[in-house]
N, C-alpha and C positions, 0 to 999 in steps of 0.2 A: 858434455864434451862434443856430441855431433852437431848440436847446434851454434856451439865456437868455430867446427868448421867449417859447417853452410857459412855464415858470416862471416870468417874469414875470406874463405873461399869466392863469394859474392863480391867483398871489398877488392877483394884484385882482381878482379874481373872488370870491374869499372874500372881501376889503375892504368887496366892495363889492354884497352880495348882489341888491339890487332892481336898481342900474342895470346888474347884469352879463345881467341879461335880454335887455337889447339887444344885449348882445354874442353870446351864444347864440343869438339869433335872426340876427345877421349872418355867424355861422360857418353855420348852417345854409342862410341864404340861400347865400352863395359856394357851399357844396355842393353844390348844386344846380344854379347857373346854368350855362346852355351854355359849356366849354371850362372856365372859372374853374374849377366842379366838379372838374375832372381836375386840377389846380394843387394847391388848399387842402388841405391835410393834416389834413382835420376830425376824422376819426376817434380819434387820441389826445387831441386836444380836447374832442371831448365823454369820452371815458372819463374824461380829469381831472376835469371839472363833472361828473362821472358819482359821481367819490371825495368832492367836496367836499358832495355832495345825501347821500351813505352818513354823512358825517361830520356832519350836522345845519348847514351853511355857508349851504348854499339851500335854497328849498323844492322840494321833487322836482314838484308837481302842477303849479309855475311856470314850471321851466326845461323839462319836457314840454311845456307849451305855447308857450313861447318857441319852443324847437326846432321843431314841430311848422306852428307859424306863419312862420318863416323858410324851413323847405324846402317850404310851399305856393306859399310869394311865389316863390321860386327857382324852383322849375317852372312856376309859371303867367310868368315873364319866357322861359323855354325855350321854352315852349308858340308866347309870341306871337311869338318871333322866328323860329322857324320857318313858324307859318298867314303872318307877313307877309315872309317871302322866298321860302319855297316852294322848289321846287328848283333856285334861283338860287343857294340857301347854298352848293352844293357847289363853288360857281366861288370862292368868297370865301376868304382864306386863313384859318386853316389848312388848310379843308377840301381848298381843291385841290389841297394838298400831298401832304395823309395822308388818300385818303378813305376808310383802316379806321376813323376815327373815329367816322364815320357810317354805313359796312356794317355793323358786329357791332349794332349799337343797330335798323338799319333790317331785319336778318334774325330779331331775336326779336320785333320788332312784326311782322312778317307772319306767324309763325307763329300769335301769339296775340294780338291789338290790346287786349282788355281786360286779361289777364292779365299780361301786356309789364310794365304800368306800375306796377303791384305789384309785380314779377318787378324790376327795373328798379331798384327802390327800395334794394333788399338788395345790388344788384350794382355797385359803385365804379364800375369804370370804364365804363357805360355810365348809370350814372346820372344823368347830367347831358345826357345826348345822348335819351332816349328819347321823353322831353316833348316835343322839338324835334323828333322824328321824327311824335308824334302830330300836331302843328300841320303841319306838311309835306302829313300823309295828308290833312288837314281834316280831323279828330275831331269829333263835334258837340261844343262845350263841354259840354252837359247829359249827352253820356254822357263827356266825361274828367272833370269837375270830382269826382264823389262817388266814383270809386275813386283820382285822385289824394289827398284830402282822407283816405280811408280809409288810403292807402300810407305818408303822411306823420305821419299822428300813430302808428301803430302803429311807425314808423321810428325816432321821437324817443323812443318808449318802452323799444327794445329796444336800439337804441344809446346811450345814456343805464345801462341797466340792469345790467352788466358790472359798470362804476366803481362805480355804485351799492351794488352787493353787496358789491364789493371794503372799501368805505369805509366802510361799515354794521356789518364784519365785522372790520376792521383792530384794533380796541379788545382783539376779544376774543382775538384769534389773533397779532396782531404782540406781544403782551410774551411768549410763548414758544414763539414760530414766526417770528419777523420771518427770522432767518437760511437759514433752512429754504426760506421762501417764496421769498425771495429765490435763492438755489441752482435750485431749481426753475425760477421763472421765466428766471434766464439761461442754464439749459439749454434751454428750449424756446425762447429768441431766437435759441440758433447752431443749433438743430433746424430752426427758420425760415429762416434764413440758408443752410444749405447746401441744405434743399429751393430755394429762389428759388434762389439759384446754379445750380445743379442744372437746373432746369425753362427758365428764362426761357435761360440759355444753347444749350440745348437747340434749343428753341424759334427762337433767330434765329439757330445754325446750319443747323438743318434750311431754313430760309427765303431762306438764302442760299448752301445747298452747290454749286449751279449756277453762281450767280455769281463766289465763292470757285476753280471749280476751271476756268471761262472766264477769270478772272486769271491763274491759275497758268500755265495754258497759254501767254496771250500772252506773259505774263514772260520762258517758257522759250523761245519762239522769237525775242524781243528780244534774247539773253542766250543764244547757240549754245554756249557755254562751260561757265558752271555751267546754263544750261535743258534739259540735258540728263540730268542728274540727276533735275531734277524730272519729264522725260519719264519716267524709268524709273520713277518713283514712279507717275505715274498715267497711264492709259491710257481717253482718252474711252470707248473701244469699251466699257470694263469696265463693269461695271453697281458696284463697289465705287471709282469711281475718287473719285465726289462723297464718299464717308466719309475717304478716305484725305486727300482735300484738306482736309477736316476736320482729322484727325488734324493732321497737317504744320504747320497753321496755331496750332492749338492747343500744340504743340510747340514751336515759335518763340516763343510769348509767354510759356509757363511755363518754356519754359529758360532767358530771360530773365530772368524774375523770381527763379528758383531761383539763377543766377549775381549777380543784385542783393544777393538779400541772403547768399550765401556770402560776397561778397566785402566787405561790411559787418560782418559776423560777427566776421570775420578779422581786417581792418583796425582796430576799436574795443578785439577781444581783454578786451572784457566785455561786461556783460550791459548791451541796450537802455532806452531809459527807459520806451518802452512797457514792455520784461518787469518791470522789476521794479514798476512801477506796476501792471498784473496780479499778478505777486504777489500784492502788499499788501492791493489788494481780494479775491484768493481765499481768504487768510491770516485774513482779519477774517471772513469766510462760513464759517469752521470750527465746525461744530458737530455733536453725537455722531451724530442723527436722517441728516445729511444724510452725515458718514464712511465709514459703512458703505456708504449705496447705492453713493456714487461709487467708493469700496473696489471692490463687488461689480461696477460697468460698467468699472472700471479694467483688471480684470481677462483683457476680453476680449479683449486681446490679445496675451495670453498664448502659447506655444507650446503648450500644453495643450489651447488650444481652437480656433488656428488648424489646429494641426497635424493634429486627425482628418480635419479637413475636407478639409486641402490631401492628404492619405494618399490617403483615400478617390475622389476625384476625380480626384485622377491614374491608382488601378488602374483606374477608368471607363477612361478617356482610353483606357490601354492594352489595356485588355479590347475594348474598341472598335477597338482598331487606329487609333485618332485620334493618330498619330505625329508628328503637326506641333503639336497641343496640348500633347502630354507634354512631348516638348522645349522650347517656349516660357513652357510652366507651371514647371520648371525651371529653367530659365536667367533668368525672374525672382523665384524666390526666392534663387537661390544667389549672382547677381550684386547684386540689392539686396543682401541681407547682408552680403556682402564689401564695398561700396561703403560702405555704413553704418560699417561697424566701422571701416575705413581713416580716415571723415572725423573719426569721434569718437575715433579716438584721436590724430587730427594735427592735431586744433581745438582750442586748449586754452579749454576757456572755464570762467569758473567756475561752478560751478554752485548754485539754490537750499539756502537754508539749511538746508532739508529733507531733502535728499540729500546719501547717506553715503558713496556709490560708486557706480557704472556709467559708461555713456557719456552726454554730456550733449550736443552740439548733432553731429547732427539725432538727433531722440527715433527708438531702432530699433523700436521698436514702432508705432509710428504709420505709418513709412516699409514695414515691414512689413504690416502691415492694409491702405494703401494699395494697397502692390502686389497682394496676394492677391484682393480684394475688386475691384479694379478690373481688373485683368488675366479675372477672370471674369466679370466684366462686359460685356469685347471678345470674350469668347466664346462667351458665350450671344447679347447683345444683336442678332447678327448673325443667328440664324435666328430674332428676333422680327418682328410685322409694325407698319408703320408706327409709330405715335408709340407704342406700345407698348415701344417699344426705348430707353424713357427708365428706366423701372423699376429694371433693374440699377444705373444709373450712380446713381440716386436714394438703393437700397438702400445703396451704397456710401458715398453721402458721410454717410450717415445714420449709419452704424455708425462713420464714421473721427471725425466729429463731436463724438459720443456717447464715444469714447474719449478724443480729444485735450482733450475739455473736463472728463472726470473723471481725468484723469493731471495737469490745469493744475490742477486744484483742490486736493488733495491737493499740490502741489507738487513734483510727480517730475521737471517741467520748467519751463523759460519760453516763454515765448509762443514767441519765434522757436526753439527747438526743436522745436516742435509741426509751426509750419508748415512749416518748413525741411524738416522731416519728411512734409511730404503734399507740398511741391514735388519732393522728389526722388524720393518713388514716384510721382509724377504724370508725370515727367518719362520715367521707368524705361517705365513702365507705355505710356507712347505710343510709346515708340522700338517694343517689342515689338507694340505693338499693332500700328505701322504693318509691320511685318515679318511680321507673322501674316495681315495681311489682305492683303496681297501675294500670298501663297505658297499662301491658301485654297482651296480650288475646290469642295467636296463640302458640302454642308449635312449637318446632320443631327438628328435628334430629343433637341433640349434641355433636355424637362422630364423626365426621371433623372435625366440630372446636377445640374439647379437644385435638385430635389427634396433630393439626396442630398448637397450642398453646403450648403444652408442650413441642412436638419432638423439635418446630424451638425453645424453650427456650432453651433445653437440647442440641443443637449442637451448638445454640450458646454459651453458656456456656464453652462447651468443645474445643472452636474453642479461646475463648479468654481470657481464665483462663491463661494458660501459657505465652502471653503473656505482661498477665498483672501484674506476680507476681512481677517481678522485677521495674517497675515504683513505684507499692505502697508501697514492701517495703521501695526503695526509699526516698519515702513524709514522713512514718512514721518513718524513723530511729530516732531513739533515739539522745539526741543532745548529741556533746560528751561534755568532762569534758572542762574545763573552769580553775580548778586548777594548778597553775603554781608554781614549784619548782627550787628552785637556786640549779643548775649543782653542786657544790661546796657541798652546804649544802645536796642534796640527796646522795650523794658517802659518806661524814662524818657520818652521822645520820639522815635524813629527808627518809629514804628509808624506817624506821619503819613506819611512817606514811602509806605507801602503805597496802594493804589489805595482809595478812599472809596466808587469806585461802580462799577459793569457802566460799558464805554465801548461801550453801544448808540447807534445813530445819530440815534433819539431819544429824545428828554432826557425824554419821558414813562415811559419802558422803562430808564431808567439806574438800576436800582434800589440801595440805600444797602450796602453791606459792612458791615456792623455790629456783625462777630464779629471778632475776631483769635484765634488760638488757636495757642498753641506746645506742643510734644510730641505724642505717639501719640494716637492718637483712638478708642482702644480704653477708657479709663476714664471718656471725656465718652459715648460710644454708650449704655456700660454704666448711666451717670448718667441718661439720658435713657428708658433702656429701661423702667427701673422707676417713672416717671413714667407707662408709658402710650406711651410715642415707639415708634416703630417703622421699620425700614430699607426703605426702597422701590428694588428694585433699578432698574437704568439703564432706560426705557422703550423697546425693539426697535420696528420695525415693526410687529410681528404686535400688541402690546399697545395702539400707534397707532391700529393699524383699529378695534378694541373699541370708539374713542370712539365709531363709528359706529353701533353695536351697542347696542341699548337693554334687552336683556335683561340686559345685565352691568351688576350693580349698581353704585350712584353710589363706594363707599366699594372696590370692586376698581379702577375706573377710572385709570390711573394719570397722575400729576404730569408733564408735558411736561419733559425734559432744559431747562435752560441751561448757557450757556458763559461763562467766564473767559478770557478771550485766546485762543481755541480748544480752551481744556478742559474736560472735562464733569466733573460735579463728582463727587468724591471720594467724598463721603461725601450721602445725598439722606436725610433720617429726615421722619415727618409724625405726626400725631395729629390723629384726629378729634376736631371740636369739636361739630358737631351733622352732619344727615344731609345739609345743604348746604354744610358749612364746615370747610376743615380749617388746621391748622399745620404748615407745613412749614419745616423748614432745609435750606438748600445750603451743602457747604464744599468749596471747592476750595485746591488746593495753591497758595501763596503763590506768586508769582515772585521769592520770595527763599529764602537759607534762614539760621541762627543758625549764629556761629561757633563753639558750642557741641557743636555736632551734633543740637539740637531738629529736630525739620519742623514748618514753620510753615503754618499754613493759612490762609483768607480766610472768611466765610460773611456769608449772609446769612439773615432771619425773615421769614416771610411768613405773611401770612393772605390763604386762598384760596377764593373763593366759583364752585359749579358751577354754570356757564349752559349753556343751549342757544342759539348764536344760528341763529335761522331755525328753529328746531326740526329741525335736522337733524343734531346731535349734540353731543355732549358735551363740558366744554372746562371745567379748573380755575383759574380767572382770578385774580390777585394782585387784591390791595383795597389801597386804602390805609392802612385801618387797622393796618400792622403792627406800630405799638410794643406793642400788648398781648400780643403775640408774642412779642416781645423784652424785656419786662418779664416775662415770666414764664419768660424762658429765665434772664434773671439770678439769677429766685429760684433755681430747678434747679440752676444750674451753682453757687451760692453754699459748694457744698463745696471748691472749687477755690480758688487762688487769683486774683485779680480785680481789675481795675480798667476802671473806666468813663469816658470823656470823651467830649467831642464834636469829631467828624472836620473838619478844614478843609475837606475838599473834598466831605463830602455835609450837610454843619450836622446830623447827626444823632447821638446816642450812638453813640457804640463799642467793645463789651464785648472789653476783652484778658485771656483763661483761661491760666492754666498746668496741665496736666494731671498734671504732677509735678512732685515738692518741689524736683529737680534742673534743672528748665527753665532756671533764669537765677540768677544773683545779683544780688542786690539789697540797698544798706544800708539804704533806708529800709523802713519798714512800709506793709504792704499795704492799700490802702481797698476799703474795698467799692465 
């Protein structure tokens, strides 16, 4: 529902550029007022109005000062509610509830009262509170009014400015990056995701471990039967008794969940509607650019690259005489694995289209990576000091993250694989934990072993990422088409049936297919070459970064990949036209093929003009002039034989080539 009303809200925002001023000014207001501030979800708000100011919708110097005027008004309404309650507020609910709302806002004004309210401005959650702190202290208005006014418009510039770039920049970069971006950005949303997780959980265990392990206790003496148990688990006198209450607690609600969805798995005996609606959207994000990376982070949890680590860190262990580590660093790789292997082989579930064999629910590599990563976690985090003991657990969810989101992408599993996979090393991983810190008693110097556990991760990684890309792309290629077309009937009429255009998400980027081509693609290359054409191989990374790179001339620069269904194209040829413009063709393999035994291919003509947007680099942008493209592919290819019409589903020409005499039969004669 809140994201029908960002979208709504967004759409008439464009409708309606001048009165949307007011509404920018009223998100910026609420942002600011005391308590509302902490409510309003402004910040993907203005990024939207941020896209729509990049996209020419509004005007940027308007909806700046819209904003900029809204979060004055909003603080100067903080300011007076504070000079006119004073330290009465803190009786008034919420405050006497929660009065962290107003320590963290009341402890950065006493450090610095002018600089607070700058400071303040940049920071969400105390933003809304700090105004109200200044009127509390009685600020003379003449010294709050000109660094509020300074904090506020610079606020609405820089928050505004994101979208702004984003939308400015969308033209040039979404017609042969849209997928790419996309990949990216939802990798850094579960990067986000598991840090929050991670942190905030963190956070209100630490806050509460006392309290947590004063339950536990009265429980156990409520409860002489099973509270007995829980005595043995924790021991007030212990100084490890508040982690372990931790642990126990944590244990209870992920073995729950872990049991939730096993027994969901089980019972349905296919795949969820979340998985394969995941799926569908990772399937449609296939593109070459973004293959390889995920390929390459896929990889890391491989036995190749866990294994030196987990080698290494155990001869520590032993070399050390740390014989309660070796043993519980053992016993959870070898019990996770057995455990894993037993459920995937006695779960039958089916698995993505993408996958040709192995175990499918729970994914062992991810249940793997779990345990390793997190198990040394419990073993370092323990001789760290205070909140510094978040790092490990951070580091872990970071790398399990990073994996299960480029194994979902590539399609090696489904979603409730993935997780099914971090719940049972999660689960693994706290029984041991809780059994390791039980039995602990010796601290001892943890940066060797960190050192020598991450570095050998991190080289191994880097020593087996490359290559590994190419096998897994390999296992996960996408299976091809299966649809079979009579040679005969696709030359007559069955060539509408093929796709007319790119099925990009927007209708701006769905660029027209305007070739069809049956047979080898070795005598149209050859046709093409002696015109002047030339083959541009697939664009790597390393050729990527070069756009950045302004020494490398305009005509080396290379043509950004697109995708066909998740395939990158086949065949990529270009000719320059002048020193800012070139011709290029893509042709990728049809999703059909002739019952002939032809291969049939798809392509499309472009004409591509080099920009710089931002002057920060280089970028080959489709135009729309491309029939003159495709009018002059038709002269070229006019040795062939040929036929032209216009596609139902893009209204545009559509040149169908045979590249030998043999491609089809046909009684009637062939038109140009």
């Amino acid at each position: 529902m809140l994201t029908d009303f960002f979208n709504s809200l967004v759409t008439w925002v464009g409708n309606h550029p001048v009165a949307a001023g007011f509404v920018i000014f009223l998100i910026a207001f609420c942002d600011s007022v005391i308590i509302l501030g902490a409510i309003v979800p402004a910040l993907p708000i203005l990024f939207a109005i941020g896209v729509l100011i990049g996209l020419g919708e509004i005007s940027g110097p308007y909806a700046v000062a819209c904003a900029a005027l809204g979060a004055m008004a909003g603080d100067g309404v903080s300011y007076w509610v504070g000079r006119r309650w004073g330290h009465g507020l803190r009786t008034v609910w919420p405050f006497s509830k929660y009065p962290q709302l107003l320590d963290r806002s009341e402890l950065v004004f006493r450090r610095n009262a002018i600089k607070s309210i700058l400071i303040a401005r940049y920071v969400g959650p105390i933003r809304p509170f700090v105004p109200a702190i200044a009127g509390i202290a009685h600020m003379p208005l003449r010294q709050y009014l000109p660094i509020s006014v300074a904090a506020c418009i610079s606020w609405a510039a820089l928050f505004l400015a994101p979208g702004w770039l984003f939308g400015a920049s969308y033209d040039a970069v979404a017609a042969v990056a849209d997928r790419l971006a996309l990949v990216l950005g939802a990798l850094l949303a579960v990067l986000a995701l598991a840090w929050a997780i991670v942190i905030y959980s963190y956070r209100w265990f630490d806050a509460h471990a006392n309290s947590l392990l004063a339950r536990l206790l009265a429980w156990s003496r409520a409860h002489p039967w099973l509270g007995r148990y829980a005595i043995a688990l924790v021991d007030p006198k212990r100084p490890e008794s508040a982690s372990l209450a931790i642990l126990a607690v944590c244990l209870l609600a992920i073995g729950w969940a872990c049991f939730g969805l096993l027994a969901t798995v089980i019972m349905r005996g296919e795949p969820l509607l979340i998985d394969q609606t995941v799926f569908q959207f990772m399937y449609e994000l296939r593109n070459p650019l973004a293959d390889r990376l995920m390929a390459g982070l896929a990889s890391i949890g491989d036995v190749h690259v866990l294994g030196p680590a987990v080698a290494l860190t155990l001869a520590w262990l032993i070399w050390r005489r740390r014989w309660l580590g070796a043993a519980h660093w053992l016993a959870a790789l070898a019990f996770g694995m057995a455990l894993t292997a037993l459920l995937g082989a006695v779960i039958d579930m089916p698995k993505p289209p993408t996958v040709h064999g192995g175990f499918g629910f729970p994914a062992v590599e991810i249940t793997l990576c779990t345990i390793v990563f997190g198990f040394f976690a419990v073993l370092i985090a323990r001789e760290l000091p205070g909140r510094t003991r978040v790092w490990p657990y951070l580091v872990s969810a970071v790398v399990v993250a990073v994996l299960g989101f480029a194994r979902l992408y590539l399609g090696a599993h489904w979603l409730s694989d993935i997780v099914g996979g971090m719940l049972l090393g999660v689960v693994w991983l706290l029984v041991l934990g809780i059994a390791y810190r039980r039995h602990v008693e010796r601290s001892f110097w943890m940066r060797p072993v960190a050192a020598i556990f991450y570095i050998t991760f991190a080289v191994a990684a880097l020593w087996h990422a490359p290559r590994a890309v190419d096998p897994l792309l390999a296992k996960f290629a996408p299976k091809p088409s299966t649809v079979t077309l009579s040679a005969q009937d696709w030359w007559a009429s069955d060539w509408t049936r093929l796709p007319g255009q790119l099925r990009e998400r927007d209708p701006a980027h769905r660029w027209p297919l305007d070739l069809q081509i049956a047979g080898p693609l070795g005598p149209l290359q050859a046709q093409l070459e002696a015109q002047g054409w030339r083959v541009q191989a697939q664009a790597d990374w390393m050729r990527v970064l070069n756009l950045l790179d302004d020494s490398v001339p305009q005509v080396e620069q290379p043509v950004l990949p697109a995708t066909l269904d998740t395939l990158s194209e086949s065949l990529l040829m270009r000719r320059d036209s002048d020193a800012d413009r070139v011709e290029v063709l893509r042709l990728w393999r049809a999703p059909a093929v002739l019952d002939n035994g032809a291969e049939l291919w798809l392509g499309t003509s472009q004409s591509m003009l080099y920009t710089r947007p931002f002057g920060a680099f280089g970028l080959w942008q489709p135009q729309p002039d491309a029939y003159g493209v495709h009018r002059g592919l038709r002269e070229v290819l006019d040795a062939f034989p040929s036929r032209e019409e216009v596609h139902p589903q893009s209204g545009v020409p559509t040149l169908r080539v045979r590249t030998t005499a043999g491609s089809v039969v046909v009684d009637d004669v062939d038109q140009p």
